[in-house]
C-alpha positions in Angstrom: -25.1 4.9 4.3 -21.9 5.9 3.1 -19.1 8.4 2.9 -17.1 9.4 0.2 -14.2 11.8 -0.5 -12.4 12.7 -3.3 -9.7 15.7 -4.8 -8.3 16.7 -8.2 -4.7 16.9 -8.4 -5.0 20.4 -8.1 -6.2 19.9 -4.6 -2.8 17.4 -3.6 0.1 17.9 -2.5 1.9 15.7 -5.0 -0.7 17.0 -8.0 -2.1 13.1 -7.9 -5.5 13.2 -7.4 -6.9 11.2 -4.5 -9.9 8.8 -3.8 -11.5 8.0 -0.8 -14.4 5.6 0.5 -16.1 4.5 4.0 -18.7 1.7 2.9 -21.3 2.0 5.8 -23.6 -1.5 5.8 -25.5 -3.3 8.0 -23.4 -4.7 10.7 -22.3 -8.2 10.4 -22.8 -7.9 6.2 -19.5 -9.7 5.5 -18.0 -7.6 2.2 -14.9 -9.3 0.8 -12.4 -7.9 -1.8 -12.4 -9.3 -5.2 -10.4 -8.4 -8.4 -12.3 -9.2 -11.9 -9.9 -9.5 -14.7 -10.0 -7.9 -18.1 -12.4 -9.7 -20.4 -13.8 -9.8 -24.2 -17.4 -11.2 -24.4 -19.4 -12.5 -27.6 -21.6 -10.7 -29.6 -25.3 -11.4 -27.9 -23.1 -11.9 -24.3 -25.3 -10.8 -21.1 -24.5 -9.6 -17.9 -26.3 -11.0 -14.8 -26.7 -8.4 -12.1 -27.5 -8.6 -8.8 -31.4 -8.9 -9.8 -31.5 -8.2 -13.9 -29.8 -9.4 -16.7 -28.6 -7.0 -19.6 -26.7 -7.2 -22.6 -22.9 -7.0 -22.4 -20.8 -5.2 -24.1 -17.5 -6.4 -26.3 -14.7 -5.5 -23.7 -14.6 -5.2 -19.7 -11.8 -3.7 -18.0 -10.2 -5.0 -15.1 -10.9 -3.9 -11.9 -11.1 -4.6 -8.3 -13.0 -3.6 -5.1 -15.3 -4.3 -2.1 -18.4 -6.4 -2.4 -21.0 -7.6 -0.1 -21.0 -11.4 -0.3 -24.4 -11.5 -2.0 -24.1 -9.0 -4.7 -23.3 -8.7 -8.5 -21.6 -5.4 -8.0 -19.2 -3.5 -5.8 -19.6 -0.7 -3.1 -16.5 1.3 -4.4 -13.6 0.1 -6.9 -10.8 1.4 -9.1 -10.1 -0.1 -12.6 -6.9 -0.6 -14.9 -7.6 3.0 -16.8 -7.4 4.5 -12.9 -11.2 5.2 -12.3 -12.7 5.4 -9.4 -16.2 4.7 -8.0 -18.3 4.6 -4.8 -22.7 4.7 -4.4 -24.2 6.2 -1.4 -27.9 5.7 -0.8 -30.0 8.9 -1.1 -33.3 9.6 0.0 -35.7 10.8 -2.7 -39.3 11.6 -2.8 -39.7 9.5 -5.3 -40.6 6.0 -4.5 -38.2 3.5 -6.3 -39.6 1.5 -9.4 -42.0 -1.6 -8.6 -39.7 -3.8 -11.3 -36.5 -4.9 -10.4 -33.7 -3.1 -12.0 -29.9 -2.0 -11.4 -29.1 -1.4 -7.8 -26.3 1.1 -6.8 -23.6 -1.6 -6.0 -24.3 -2.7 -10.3 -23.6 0.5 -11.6 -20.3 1.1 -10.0 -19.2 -2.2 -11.4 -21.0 -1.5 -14.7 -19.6 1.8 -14.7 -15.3 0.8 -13.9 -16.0 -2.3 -16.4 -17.2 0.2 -19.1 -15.3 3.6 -18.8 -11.8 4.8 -19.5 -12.6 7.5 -17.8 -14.5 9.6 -14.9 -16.7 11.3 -17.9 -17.1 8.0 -19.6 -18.2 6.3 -16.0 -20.8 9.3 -15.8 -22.4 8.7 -19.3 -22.7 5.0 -18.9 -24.3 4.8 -15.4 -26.9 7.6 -16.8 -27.6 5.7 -20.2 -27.9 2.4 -17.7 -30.7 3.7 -15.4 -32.3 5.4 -18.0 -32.7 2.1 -19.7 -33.2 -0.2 -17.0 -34.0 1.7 -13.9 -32.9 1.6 -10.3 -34.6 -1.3 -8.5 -34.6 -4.1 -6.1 -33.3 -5.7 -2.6 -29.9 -3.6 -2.1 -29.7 -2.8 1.8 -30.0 -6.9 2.0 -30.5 -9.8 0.2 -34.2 -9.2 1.7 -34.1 -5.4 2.1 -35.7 -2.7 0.6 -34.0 -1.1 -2.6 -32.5 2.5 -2.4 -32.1 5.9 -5.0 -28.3 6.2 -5.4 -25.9 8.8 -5.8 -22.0 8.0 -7.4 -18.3 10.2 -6.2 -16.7 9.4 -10.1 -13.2 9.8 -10.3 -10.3 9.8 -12.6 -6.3 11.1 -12.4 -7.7 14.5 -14.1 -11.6 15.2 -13.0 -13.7 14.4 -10.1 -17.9 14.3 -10.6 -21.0 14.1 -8.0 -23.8 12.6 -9.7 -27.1 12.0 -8.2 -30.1 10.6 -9.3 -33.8 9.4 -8.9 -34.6 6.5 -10.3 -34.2 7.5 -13.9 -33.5 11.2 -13.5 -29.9 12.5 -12.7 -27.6 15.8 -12.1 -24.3 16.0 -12.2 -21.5 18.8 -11.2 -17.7 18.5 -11.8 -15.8 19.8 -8.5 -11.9 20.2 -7.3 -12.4 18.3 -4.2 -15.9 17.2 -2.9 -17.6 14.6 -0.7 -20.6 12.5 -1.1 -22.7 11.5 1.9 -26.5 10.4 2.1 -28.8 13.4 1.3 -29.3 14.9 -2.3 -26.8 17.8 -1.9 -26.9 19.4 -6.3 -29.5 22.2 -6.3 -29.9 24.1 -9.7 -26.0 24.2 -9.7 -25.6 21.2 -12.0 -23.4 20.8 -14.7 -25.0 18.2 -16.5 -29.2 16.8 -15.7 -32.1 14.8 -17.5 -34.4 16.9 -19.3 -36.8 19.0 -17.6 -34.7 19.4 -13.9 -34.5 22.3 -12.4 -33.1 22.1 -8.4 -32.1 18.9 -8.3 -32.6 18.4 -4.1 -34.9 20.8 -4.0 -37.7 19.1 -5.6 -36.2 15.7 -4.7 -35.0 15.2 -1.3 -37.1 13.8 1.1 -37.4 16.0 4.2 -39.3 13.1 6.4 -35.6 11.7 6.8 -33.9 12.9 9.9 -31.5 15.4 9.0 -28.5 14.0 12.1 -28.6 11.0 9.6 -25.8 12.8 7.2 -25.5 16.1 8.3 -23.3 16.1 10.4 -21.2 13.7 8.2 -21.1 16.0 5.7 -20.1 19.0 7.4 -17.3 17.4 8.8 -16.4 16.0 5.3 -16.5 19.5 3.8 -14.6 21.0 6.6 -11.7 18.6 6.5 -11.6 18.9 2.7 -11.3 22.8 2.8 -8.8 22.8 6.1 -6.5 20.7 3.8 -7.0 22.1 0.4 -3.7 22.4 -1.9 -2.3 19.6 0.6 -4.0 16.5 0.6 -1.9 13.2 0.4 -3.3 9.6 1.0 -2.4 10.7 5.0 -4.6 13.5 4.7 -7.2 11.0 3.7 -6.9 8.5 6.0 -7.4 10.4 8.7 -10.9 12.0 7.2 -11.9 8.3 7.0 -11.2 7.2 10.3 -12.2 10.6 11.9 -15.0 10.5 14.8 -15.3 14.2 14.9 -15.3 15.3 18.6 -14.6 12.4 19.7 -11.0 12.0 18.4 -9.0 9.1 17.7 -12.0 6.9 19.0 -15.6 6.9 19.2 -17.4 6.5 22.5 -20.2 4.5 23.7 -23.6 6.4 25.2 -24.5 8.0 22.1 -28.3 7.7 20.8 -29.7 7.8 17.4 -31.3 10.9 17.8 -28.1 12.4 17.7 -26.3 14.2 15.1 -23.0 12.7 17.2 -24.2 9.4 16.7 -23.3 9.8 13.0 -19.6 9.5 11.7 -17.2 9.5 9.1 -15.8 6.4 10.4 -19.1 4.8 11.3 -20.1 2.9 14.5 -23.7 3.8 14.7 -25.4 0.2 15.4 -27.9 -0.1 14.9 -28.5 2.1 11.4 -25.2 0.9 10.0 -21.6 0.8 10.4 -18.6 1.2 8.3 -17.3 -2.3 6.9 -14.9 -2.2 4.1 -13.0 1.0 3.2 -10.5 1.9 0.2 -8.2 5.0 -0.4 -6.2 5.4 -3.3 -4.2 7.8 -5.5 -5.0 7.7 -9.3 -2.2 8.4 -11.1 -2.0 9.1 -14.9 -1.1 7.2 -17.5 2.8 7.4 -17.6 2.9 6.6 -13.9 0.6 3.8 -13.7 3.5 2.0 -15.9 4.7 1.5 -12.0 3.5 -0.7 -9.7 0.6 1.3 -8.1 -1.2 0.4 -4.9 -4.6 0.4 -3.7 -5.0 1.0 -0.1 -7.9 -1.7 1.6 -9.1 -1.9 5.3 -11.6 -4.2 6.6 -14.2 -3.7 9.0 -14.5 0.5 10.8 -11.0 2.0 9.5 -10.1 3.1 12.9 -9.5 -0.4 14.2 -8.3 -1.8 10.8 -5.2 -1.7 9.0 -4.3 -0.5 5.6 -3.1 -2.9 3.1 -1.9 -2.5 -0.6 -3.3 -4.3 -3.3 -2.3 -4.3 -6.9 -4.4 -5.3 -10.4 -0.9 -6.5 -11.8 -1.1 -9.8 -9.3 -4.0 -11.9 -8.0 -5.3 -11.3 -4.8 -4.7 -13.3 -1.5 -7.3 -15.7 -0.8 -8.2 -14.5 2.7 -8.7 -11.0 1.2 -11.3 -12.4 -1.3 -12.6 -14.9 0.7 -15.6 -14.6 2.7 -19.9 -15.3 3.1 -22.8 -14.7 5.5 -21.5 -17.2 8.4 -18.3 -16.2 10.4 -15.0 -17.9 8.4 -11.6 -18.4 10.5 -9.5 -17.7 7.1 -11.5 -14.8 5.9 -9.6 -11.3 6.6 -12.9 -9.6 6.5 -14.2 -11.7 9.3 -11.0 -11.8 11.4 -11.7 -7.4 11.5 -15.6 -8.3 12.3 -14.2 -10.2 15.3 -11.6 -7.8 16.2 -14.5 -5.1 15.7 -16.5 -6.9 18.0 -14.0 -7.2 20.8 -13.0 -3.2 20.5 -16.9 -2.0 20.8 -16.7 -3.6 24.3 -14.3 -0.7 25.7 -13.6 1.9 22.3 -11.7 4.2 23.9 -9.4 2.6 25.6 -8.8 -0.8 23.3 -9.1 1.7 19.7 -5.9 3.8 21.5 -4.3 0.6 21.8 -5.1 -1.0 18.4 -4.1 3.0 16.8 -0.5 2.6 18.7 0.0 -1.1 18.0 -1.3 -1.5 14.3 0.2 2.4 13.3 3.8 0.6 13.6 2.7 -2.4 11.4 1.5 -0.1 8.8 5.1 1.9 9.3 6.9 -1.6 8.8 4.3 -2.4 5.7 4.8 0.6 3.7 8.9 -0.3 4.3 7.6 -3.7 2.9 6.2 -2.1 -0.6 8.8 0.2 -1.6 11.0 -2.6 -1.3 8.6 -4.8 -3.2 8.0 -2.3 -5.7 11.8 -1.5 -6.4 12.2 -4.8 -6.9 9.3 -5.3 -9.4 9.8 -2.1 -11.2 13.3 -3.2 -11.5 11.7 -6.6 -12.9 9.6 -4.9 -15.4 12.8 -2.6 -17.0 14.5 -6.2 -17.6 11.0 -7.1 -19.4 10.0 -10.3 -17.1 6.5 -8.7 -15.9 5.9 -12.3 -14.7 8.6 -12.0 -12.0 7.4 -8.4 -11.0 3.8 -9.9 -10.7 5.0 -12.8 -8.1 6.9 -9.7 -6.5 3.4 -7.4 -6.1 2.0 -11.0 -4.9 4.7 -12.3 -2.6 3.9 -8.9 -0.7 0.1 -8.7 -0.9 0.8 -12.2 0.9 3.0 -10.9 3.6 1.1 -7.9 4.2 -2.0 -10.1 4.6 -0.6 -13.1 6.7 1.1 -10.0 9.5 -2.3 -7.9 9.4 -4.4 -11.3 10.3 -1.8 -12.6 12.9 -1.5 -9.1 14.4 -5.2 -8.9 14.9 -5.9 -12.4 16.2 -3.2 -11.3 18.8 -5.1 -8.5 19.5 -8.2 -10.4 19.9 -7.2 -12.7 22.3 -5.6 -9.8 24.4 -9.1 -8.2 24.3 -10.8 -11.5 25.3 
């Protein structure tokens, strides 16, 4: 399960166009952040995915983004060229592929290592199943696999592309979300040979609607209400919205519920949301800036926001984490802090909003500081200072969020 959101720059308010993802897994399924750096590979090179190999090509962009600690590839990402990714499982007729093959989490890495653009992304993850087919554990390391659909975006287009196993369809849109049920009828822009309506022939009508409809409805609704005004606020807001139930979600609902089922996702024990990003992606003169990626660990709603850059490595703690709990992972530090919110939401996620709303005040004082400084750094040509700059503040941002949630976590205990 997953939700995505994304807009043109049409649809914001600054004309950047806008990116958004809630990664819904298994709870517990630790999912770290990692940053892959641009590469050049030797004729005959492979890539080893999460469960095939296939042949690499002669250049891979750098990139960054969430990945569950036992997988090849990444939930969602952005790359250097301003791309953006995120998979969603979908539920197909079709069953999947006996062979192993690509699994969602591949292609979006596959895809942000490949394209330049949101088109480019599109072509590559088509000619990719097409060739090697969608197959293999991807819920868990021993789970069942899952048909995949992809939110593609770039700083001038936005695509939905679904598929089933090695069939696709594809539709440009201004804004648009991407949740768990084949949604492209006979509306497609682009489709393998032979398709007609796309979810009409495909989707599976044995799997409980509450699943993703309400989820999408709420997506859709939140995209229209804001249309022409959306901003990275905007944005975070959808991702951490609980519908009805505000601010926080409540304890008492049941899986038979459509209520049970939110953007920001606490809906043990189907999945919950566990690694989220939000970006803007901004076009080629602006990315000459420093340009941050917004991250969150764990559900959004108890989490805090913190910029990352591809110009600087990554803190450790961001990247750091496995299946068994780690003191100095930040993913697991949210897990923990997760754990000790579910025991009274609505009161302790008020708390956590109030509290952790003025760090993320104080942080985004931190980067514009930090990013005056480096882009003042750059202009004098020393990019290696203005990379220790976009470092030195990934740090700080890092070392407050942690210490501000262990805090919390021992007031909760």
């Amino acid at each position: 399960m997953c939700d995505s959101i994304g807009a043109t720059g049409s649809a914001a308010r600054a004309g950047v166009a806008l990116f958004g993802k809630n990664s819904d897994r298994k709870p517990g399924e630790c999912q770290p952040f990692v940053q892959l750096p641009e590469a050049w590979h030797p004729p005959g090179a492979s890539a080893r995915c999460t469960h095939v190999e296939i042949e690499q090509v002669p250049h891979t962009r750098a990139l960054m983004g969430h990945s569950p600690w036992w997988v090849w590839g990444l939930e969602h990402g952005v790359n250097a060229d301003a791309v953006a990714i995120g998979n969603h499982t979908v539920f197909s007729v079709e069953p999947l592929e006996d062979e192993p093959g690509l699994i969602g989490m591949d292609l979006v890495r596959l895809g942000l290592e490949r394209a330049g653009t949101a088109r480019e992304a599109l072509e590559c993850i088509v000619e990719l199943i097409a060739r090697h087919g969608q197959g293999g554990a991807a819920l868990a390391p021993d789970g069942p696999g899952y048909h995949n659909s992809f939110l593609i975006a770039d700083p001038q287009e936005l695509w939905v592309l679904e598929t089933s196993n090695r069939r696709y369809a594809a539709r440009r849109v201004e804004q648009g979300s991407c949740t768990n049920h084949l949604a492209l009828g006979a509306d497609w822009e682009r489709a393998s040979a032979g398709v007609g309506d796309f979810a009409g022939a495909l989707r599976n009508p044995h799997i409980p609607a509450q699943l993703t409809s309400g989820r999408e409805r709420r997506a859709r609704e939140l995209l229209a209400r804001g249309v022409g005004g959306h901003d990275l606020a905007s944005f975070s807001r959808i991702l951490r919205d609980h519908a009805d139930f505000g601010a926080s979600w409540r304890l008492g609902t049941a899986p038979e519920q459509e209520q049970h089922f939110t953007l920001c996702a606490h809906s043990d024990p189907v999945h919950r949301t566990t690694a989220s990003l939000l970006c803007e992606l901004p076009r080629e003169h602006a990315r000459q800036r420093p340009w941050p990626v917004w991250i969150s660990f764990g559900t959004p709603c108890t989490g805090i926001w913190l910029p990352v850059y591809l110009a600087a490595p990554l803190p450790a703690c961001l990247a750091r984490g496995g299946p068994e709990a780690e003191a100095d992972s930040a993913w697991w530090v949210f897990e923990r802090l997760g754990a000790a919110v579910a025991r009274d939401p609505e009161r302790r996620t008020a708390a956590l909003r109030s509290d952790f709303a003025g760090l993320e005040r104080e942080i985004e004082r931190w980067r514009l500081e930090a990013e005056a400084a480096a882009l003042e750094a750059q202009r004098c040509g020393d990019e290696h200072a203005a990379a220790k700059l976009l470092g030195g503040l990934m740090q700080r941002c890092a070392d407050a969020a942690l210490a501000r949630a262990a805090d919390r976590i021992e007031e909760f205990s």
